[in-house]
C-alpha positions as CSV (number, residue, x, y, z in Angstrom):
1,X,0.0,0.0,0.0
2,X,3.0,2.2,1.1
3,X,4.1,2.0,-3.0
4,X,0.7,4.2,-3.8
5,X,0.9,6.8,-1.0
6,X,4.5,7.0,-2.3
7,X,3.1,8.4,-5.9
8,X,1.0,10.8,-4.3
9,X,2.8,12.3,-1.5
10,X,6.5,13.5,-0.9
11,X,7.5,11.9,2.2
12,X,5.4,8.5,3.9
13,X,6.1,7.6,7.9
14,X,5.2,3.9,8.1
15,X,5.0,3.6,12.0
16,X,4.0,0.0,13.3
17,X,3.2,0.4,16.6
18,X,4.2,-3.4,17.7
19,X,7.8,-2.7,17.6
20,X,7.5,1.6,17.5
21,X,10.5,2.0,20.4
22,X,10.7,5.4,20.8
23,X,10.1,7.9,24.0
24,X,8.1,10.8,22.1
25,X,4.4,10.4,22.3
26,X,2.0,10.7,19.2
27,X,2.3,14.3,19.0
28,X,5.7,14.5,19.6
29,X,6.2,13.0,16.5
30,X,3.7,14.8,14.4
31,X,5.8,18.0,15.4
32,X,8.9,16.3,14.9
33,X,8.4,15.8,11.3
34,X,5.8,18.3,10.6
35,X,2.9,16.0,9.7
36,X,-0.2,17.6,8.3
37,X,-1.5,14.2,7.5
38,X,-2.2,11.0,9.6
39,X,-3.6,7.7,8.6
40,X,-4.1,5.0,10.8
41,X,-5.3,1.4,9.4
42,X,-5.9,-1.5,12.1
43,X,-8.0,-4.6,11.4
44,X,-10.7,-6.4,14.7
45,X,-7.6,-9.4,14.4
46,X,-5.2,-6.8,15.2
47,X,-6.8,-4.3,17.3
48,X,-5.2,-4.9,20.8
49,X,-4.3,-3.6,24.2
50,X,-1.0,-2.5,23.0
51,X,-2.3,-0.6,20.1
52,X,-5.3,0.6,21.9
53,X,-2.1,1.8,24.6
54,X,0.0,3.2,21.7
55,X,-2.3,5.4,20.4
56,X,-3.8,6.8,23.6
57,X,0.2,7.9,24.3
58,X,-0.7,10.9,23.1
59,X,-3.2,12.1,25.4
């Protein structure tokens, strides 16, 4: 999927959040690299604690 978004915008952050290691929270990271754009895919077999957790680093 990551091949398409590539032909349609400059720069793509692929961030899987079983193995994302890093201190900085969700927002963080958005200011880090200046995202204006944020997709998030998840499927019910994959939607679990630690993503649930992930995600709500933010707050």
């Amino acid at each position: 999927m990551t091949d398409y978004w590539a032909e349609l915008f400059s720069e793509i952050i692929v961030i899987d959040p079983r193995s994302y290691l890093r201190e900085e929270s969700l927002p963080e990271l958005v200011a880090e690299y200046d995202i204006d754009m944020a997709l998030f895919l998840y499927h019910q077999n994959n939607l679990s604690e630690e993503l649930i957790d992930f995600l709500n680093r933010g707050e």
